[in-house]
N, C-alpha and C positions, 0 to 999 in steps of 0.2 A: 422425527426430523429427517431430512429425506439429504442423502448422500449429493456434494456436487460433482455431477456426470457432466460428462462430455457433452456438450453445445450439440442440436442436430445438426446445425450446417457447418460446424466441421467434420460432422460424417457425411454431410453433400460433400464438400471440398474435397475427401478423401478417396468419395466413389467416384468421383469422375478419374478419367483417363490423365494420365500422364505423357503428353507427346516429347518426345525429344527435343532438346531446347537448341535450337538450329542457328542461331543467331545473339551476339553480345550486347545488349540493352544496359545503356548507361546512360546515368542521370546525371545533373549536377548542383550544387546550390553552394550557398553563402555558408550558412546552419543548417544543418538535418536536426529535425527534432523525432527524438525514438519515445511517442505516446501522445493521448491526445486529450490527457486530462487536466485539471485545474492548474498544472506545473508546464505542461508543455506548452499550451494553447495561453497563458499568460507569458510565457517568455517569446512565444513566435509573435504576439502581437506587438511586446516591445522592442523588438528588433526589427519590424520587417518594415520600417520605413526607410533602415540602413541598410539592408539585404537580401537577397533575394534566400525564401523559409521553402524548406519542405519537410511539410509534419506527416509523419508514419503514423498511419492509426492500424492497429494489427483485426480491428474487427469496424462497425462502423466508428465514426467519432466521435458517438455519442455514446457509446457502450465502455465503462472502464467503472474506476472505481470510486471515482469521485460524482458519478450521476447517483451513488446510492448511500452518499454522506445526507445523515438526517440532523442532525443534531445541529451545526453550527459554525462561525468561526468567533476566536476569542481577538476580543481587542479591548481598549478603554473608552467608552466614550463616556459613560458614567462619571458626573464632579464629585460622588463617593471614594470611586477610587481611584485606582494608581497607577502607573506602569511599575513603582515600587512591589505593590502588591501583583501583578501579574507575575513578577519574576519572580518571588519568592514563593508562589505557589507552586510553579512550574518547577522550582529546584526542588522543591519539597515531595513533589508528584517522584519525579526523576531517580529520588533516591539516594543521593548522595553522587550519580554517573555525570547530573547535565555538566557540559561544560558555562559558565556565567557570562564567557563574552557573550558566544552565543546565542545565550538567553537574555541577556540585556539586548542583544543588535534586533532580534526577534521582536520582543514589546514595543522597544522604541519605534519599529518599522511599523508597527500595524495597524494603527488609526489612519497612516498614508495609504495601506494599501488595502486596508478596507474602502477609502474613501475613492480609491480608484476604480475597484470594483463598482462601486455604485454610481461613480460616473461610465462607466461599460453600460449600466443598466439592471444589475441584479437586485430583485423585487425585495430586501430585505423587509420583515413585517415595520410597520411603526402603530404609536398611538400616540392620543394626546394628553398630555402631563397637565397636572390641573390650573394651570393658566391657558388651557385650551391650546396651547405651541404642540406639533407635531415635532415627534422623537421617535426615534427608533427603539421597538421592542426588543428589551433584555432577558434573558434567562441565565438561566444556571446550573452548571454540570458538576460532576465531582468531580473535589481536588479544587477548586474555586471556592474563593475567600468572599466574589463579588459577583453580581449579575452581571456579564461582561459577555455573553453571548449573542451575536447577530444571527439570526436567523431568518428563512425564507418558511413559515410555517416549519412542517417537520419533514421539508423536504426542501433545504439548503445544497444539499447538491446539486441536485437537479438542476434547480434555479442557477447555480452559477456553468454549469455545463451546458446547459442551453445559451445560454447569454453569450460566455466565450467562442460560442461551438459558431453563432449565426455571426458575431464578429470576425470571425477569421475567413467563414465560406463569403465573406465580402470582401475580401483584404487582396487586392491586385498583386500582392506582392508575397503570398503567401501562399504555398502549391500543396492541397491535401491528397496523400497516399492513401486511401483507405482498403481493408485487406490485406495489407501487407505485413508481413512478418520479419521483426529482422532477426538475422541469424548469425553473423558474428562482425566487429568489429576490423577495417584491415591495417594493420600497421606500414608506415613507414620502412620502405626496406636498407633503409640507409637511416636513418633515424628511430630507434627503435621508443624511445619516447613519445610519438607522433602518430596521430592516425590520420588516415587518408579518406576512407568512407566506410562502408560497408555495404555487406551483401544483403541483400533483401529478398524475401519466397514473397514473389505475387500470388495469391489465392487463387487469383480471378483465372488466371494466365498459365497456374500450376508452372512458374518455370524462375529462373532464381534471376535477380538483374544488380547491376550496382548501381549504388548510387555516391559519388562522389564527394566529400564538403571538404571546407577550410575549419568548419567547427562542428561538432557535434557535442548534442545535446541528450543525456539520457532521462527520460521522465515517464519510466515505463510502471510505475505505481512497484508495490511489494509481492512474496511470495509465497501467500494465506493457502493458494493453493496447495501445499506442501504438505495440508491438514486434512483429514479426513473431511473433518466439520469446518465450514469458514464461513464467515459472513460475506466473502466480497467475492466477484461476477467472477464469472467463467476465465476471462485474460488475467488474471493475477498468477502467473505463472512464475514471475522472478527472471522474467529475461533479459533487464537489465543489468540487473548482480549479475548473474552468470556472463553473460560478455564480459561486461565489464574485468571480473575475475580471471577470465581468457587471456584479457588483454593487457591484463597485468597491473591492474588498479590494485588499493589497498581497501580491504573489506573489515568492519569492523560492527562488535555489538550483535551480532547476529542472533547471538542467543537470547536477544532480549523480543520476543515473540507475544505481544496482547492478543491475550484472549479475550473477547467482548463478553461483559457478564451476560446479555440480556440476547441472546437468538431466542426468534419465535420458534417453540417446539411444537409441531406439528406434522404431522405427516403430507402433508399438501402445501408446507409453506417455504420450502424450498431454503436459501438463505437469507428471511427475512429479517433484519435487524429489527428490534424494539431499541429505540433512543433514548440514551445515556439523558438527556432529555427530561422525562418523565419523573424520574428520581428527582432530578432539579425541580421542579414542579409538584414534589410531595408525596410519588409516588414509594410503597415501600415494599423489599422482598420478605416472602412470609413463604410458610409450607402449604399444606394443603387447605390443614383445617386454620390459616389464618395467622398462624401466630409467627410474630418477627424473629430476626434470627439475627441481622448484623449488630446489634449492640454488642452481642458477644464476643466477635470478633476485631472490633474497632471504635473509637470514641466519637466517629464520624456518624455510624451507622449505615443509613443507606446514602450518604454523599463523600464515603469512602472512596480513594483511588479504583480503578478497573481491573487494577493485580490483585488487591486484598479483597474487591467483591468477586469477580474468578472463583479464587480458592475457596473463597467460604460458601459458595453455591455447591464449587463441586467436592468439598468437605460433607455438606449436608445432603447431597446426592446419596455420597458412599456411604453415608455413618448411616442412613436410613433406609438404605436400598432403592433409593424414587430414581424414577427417568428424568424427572426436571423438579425447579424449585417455579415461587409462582411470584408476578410481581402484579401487585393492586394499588389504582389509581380512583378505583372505583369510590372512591370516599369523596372524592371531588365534584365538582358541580355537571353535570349531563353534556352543557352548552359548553363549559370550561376547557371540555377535553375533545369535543368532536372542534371546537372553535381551534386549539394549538397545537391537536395531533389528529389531523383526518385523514392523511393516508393510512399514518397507524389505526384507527378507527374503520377506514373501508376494508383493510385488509383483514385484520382477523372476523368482523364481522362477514364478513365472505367465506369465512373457517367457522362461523358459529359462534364466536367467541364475541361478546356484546363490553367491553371495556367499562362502559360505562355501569355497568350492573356487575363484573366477575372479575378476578383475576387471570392474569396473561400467565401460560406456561411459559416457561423458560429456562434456555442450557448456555453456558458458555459455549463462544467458537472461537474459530482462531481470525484475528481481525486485523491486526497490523503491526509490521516488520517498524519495530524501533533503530535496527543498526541496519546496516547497507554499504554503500562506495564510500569509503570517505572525503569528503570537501569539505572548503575554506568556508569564508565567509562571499567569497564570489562564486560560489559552486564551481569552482575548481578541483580537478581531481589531481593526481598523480600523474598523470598524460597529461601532456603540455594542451593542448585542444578538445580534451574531454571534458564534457561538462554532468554532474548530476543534481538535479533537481526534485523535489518531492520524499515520495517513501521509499522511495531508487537509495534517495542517499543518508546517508551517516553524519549529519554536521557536529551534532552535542546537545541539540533542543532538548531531546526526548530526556536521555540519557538513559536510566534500567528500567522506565515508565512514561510512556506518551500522558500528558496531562490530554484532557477531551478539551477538544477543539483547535487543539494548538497544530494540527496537521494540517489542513488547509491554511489556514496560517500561513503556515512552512512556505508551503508550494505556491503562494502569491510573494511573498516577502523573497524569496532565494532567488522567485522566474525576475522577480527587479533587479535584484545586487548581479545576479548573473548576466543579462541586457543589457548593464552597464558595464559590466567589465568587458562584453564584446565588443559591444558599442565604439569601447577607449582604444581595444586593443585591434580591433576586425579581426586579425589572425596572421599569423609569422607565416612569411614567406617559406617555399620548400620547395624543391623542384617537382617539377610537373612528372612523374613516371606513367610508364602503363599501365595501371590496373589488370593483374592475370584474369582472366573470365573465368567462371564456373566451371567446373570440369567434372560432366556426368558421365564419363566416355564408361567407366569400368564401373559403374551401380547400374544396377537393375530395378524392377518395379518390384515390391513386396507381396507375397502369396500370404503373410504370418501377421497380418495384424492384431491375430490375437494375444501375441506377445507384447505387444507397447500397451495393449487395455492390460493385459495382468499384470504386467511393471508396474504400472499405472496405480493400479487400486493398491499393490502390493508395500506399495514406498508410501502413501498418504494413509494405511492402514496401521505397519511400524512408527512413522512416526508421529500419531496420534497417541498409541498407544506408550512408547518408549521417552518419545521426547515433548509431551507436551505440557500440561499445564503443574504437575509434578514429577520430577527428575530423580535417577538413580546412575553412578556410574555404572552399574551393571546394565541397566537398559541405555546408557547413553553408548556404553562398547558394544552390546549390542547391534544397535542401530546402527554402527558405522562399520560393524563388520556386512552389515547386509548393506551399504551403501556402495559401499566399494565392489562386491557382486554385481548389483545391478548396475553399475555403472560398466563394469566390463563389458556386459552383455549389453549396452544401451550403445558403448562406442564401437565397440562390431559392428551391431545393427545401423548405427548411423554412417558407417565407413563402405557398410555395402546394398546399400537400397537409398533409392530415390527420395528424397524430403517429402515429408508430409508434416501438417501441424502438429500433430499429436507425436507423433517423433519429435520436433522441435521442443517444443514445451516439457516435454519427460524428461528429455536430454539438461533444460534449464532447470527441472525440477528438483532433479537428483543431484547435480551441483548447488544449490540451495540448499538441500539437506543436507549435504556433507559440510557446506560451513558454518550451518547454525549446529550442530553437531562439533564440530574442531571448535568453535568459539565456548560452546556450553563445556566441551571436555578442559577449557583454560581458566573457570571462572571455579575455583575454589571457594564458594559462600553461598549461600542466597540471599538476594539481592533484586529489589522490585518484580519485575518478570518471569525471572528465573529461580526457581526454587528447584532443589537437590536436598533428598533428606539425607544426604551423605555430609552434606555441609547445611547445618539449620543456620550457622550464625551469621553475622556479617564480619567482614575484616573491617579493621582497624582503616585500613588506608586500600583504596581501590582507584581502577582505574580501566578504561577501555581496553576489550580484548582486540586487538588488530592479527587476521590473518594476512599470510602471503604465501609465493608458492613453494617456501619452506615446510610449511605449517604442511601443505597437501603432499610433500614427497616424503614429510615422515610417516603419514598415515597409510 
C-alpha cells in the first residue's frame, strides 16, 4: 500500500515564483464558509437566500473528503425500524462517550434531511417491494441493528458531492473561492470572543488576501492525514482544528482516531477504501487460506463495530507476521456484487484482483477524526460567530466510536440546525475596524524545502507508529517529546519564509498531533478508539477529554 505523498500540483504551486505582494486584497461576505464538502456546501445553500456565501475550497470543490464516502448515509425510512433503534445503536457503537441529546436530535433530524437531499437531487439507489411501489434501496453496515442505509451504489459520496457542488456553482448568491487556503482565523481586537475574517493563501496568485465576515463557518473535514496510512485525499490536513485551537476554541475527544478496517492493500491502490458496505452484504474477513477470524474476537463477527475489526485485523497481522488480512465476498452471486459495488469491482479488477472469483487484501488506515472543535447543538462554538460543522467538529454523535454512516449524517443534519441559527440570529453587530494586511516585509523565499518534506514524513511516521491503533504511555511521551521539536522548528521556518502549502498544512499537522496526543495522554482506559495496554480496562464513569491552552502550556 503505497504512502500518501504530496499532491503534484502542489508541487506546481510551490515551483512557481513568489512575487512580492504589492497590494491589500479584501474580500467580504455575510458567512465564509472554510471547506467545500457535504457540511459546507449544505449549509451555504441554506443560507444564501439570506446572505451573501463565500465558500473556501483549498483545492477544486470537488476534491475533499466526502466525494470518496462509499458506503452511505443512516436514516429510518424502514416501517421495521425505529429512530429508537437508531439511537441505541449509535450509543452502543460510541461506547459509553455519545452524548444522548445529541444522538436523539441526530435520528430524529434524518429522514428530514435525507429527504432534503433528495429533493437537491441525489440519485439515491431504489427498488421495487413486492407490490411493485418503488423504495429506496437499504443496506447495512456494522454496528446497525436495521438496514437503514441510503446509498448511491458504492459511491454515495460522490453522488452527494456532485449534486451539492452543481447546486451551489448555480446559486447567485453564493461566491466559490477555489485554491485557496485558509491560514488563520482574525480576532476581534477589542472583543477578543469575536472574529472578524481571516487570512486566506490564493494558490492561484501565490500571495495571502483577507477576507472579511459577520460569521464564519468551519467545515474543513478531519486530520487522517496526521497518519502515515489513511484513507481520505490529499486536503485532510486538520486545518480547521488547528485555527480553530489558534483561536481559542475548546478542542475535545481527539484521541478518539477511526481506523478503517478495510484499505485496499496494494501497491498501486493508493488510498482506496473497500466499504464497510460489503460486510453488510455478507461479506467476511478470513486469512489467506480462508479461514474466519472475527468470531473470535466479538459475538457480532464480521458486523462488529470499526474499533473491534481495526484491532483484530491488526492483532492477526502481528500474531502471524502477514502484511494484510483478506476480505471475501466472493461467495455471492457474480451479478450481486458487480450490480452493488462496481466501483469497487472496477478498481481492483484494474489491480488484478477479480472480487467476484478471490478475496480482497486488506490493512486498516487511519479514516476519521471522532473529536474536534467542540459545538452545541447549533454548531456553535466557543467564539461567539464561529461556526463548526462536520468532522471539523466535536458535538457527542460519535462519542469513543463513529457508528458507519452516521457522518454524513452529521454534516447534513448540523449545516440545517447551523442555517437556522444564522438565519434567526444574522450576526451581532461590532464595529467596523481595519483589518492589518499581511506583512511579508521581513520573510524571505525558501532555498530548504527539504526540510518541511522531512518534517513531513517524520511526524506521520511517529505517529503511525507511537500513537495509532494501539497505544503506550511510553510511546504516547514519546511522540510528544518529538512534537514539540518539530513544532519548534516548523514555527521558525513559518516566521521566516514566505507561505507555501506544504508549510501550511505541516504547521496544521503538528498542532493536530499534539492534541490528539494531550487528549490520549488524559484518557486513563481504553475505550472504543483508543486502546492503551497501559490501561486495558474501562473506567467505571468516563467522560470527554476537552483541551485548552492550559493543556498546551503545561506540555
Amino acid at each position: 500500500m503505497q504512502k500518501n505523498l504530496i499532491n503534484a500540483d502542489r508541487a506546481l504551486d510551490e515551483s512557481m515564483s513568489v512575487e512580492q505582494q504589492t497590494q491589500h486584497i479584501e474580500h467580504s461576505c455575510d458567512l465564509l464558509v472554510i471547506g467545500s464538502g457535504a457540511a459546507g456546501l449544505s449549509l451555504a445553500l441554506n443560507v444564501s437566500d439570506h446572505c451573501k456565501v463565500i465558500v473556501l475550497s483549498k483545492s477544486d470543490i470537488d476534491e475533499g473528503s466526502t466525494r470518496y464516502a462509499q458506503g452511505g448515509i443512516a436514516a429510518v425510512f424502514d416501517d421495521d425500524d425505529s429512530i429508537e433503534n437508531h439511537i441505541s445503536d449509535t450509543l452502543a457503537a460510541g461506547a459509553g462517550l455519545c452524548e444522548e441529546e445529541v444522538v436523539r436530535f441526530t435520528a430524529e433530524n434524518a429522514k428530514t434531511s435525507m429527504q432534503w437531499l433528495i429533493g437537491e437531487g441525489v440519485p439515491f439507489d431504489q427498488e421495487h417491494d413486492q407490490d411493485g411501489n418503488v423504495k429506496f434501496h437499504l443496506t447495512r453496515e456494522g454496528g446497525h441493528s436495521h438496514r437503514r442505509i441510503l446509498h448511491a451504489a458504492d459511491a454515495t459520496g460522490k453522488a452527494v458531492q456532485n449534486t451539492l457542488s452543481d447546486s451551489v456553482k448555480h446559486h447567485h448568491n453564493i461566491h466559490i473561492f477555489e485554491r485557496y487556503n485558509a491560514i488563520d482565523l482574525i480576532k476581534n481586537e477589542k472583543t477578543d470572543n469575536f472574529c472578524v475574517g481571516a487570512y486566506v493563501w490564493n494558490r492561484k496568485k501565490q500571495s495571502v488576501e483577507v477576507i472579511r465576515a459577520k460569521n464564519i463557518a468551519l467545515a474543513t473535514g478531519g486530520g487522517s492525514k496526521v497518519y502515515q496510512y489513511t484513507s481520505n485525499p490529499d486536503v485532510a490536513s486538520g486545518d480547521g482544528i488547528a485555527m480553530a485551537w489558534r483561536a481559542g476554541c475548546n478542542i475535545a475527544n481527539m484521541e478518539f482516531n477511526q481506523f478503517h478496517p478495510t484499505c485496499l492493500y496494494h501497491p498501486d491502490a493508493g488510498n482506496f477504501l473497500i466499504s464497510e458496505a460489503l460486510r453488510g452484504e455478507g461479506a467476511f474477513l478470513c486469512h489467506a487460506d480462508g479461514t474466519k477470524f472475527m468470531h473470535k474476537f466479538d459475538e457480532r463477527a464480521d458486523l462488529a463495530p470499526r474499533d473491534i475489526v481495526a484491532r483484530a485485523i491488526d492483532f492477526e497481522m502481528k500474531r502471524l507476521g502477514e502484511d494484510c488480512m483478506y476480505l471475501d465476498i466472493s461467495h455471492k452471486p457474480s451479478d450481486f456484487i458487480v450490480k452493488h459495488f462496481p466501483n469497487i469491482y472496477r478498481k481492483c479488477r484494474s489491480l488484478g484482483i477479480d472480487i467476484t472469483r478471490q478475496p480482497i487484501p486488506v490493512v486498516p488506515a487511519a479514516h476519521y477524526s471522532c473529536g474536534g472543535v467542540m459545538t452545541d447543538l447549533d454548531a456553535r462554538t466557543n467564539l461567539e460567530n464561529v461556526y463548526a460543522v462536520g468532522e471539523v467538529a466535536y458535538t457527542g454523535l460519535h462519542g469513543a466510536n463513529r457508528m458507519a454512516s452516521n457522518s454524513l449524517l452529521e454534516c447534513i443534519v448540523f449545516a440545517h440546525s447551523c442555517a437556522k441559527h444564522i438565519i434567526k440570529f444574522k450576526y451581532t453587530e461590532h464595529e467596523q475596524r481595519p483589518i492589518k494586511p499581511w506583512d511579508e516585509s521581513r520573510v524571505i523565499d525558501s532555498d530548504e524545502a527539504v526540510i518541511i518534506q522531512h518534517n513531513w514524513h517524520e511526524l506521520r511516521l511517529f505517529m503511525w507508529d507511537y500513537v495509532g491503533i494501539v497505544r503506550t504511555n511510553k510511546r504516547l511521551e514519546r511522540a510528544l517529546r518529538r512534537i514539540n521539536l518539530l513544532k519548534q522548528e516548523i514555527d521558525e521556518y513559518y516566521s521566516n519564509f514566505k507561505i507555501t502549502n506544504n508549510m501550511l498544512e505541516l504547521r496544521n499537522l503538528v498542532c493536530v498531533a499534539q492534541l490528539i496526543v494531550l487528549c490520549a495522554m488524559q484518557r486513563k482506559e481504553s475505550r472504543g478508539l483508543h486502546y492503551n495496554l497501559d490501561y486495558p480496562s474501562l473506567l467505571e464513569e468516563s467522560k470527554p477529554t476537552i483541551v485548552n491552552k492550559q493543556h498546551l502550556d503545561k506540555s
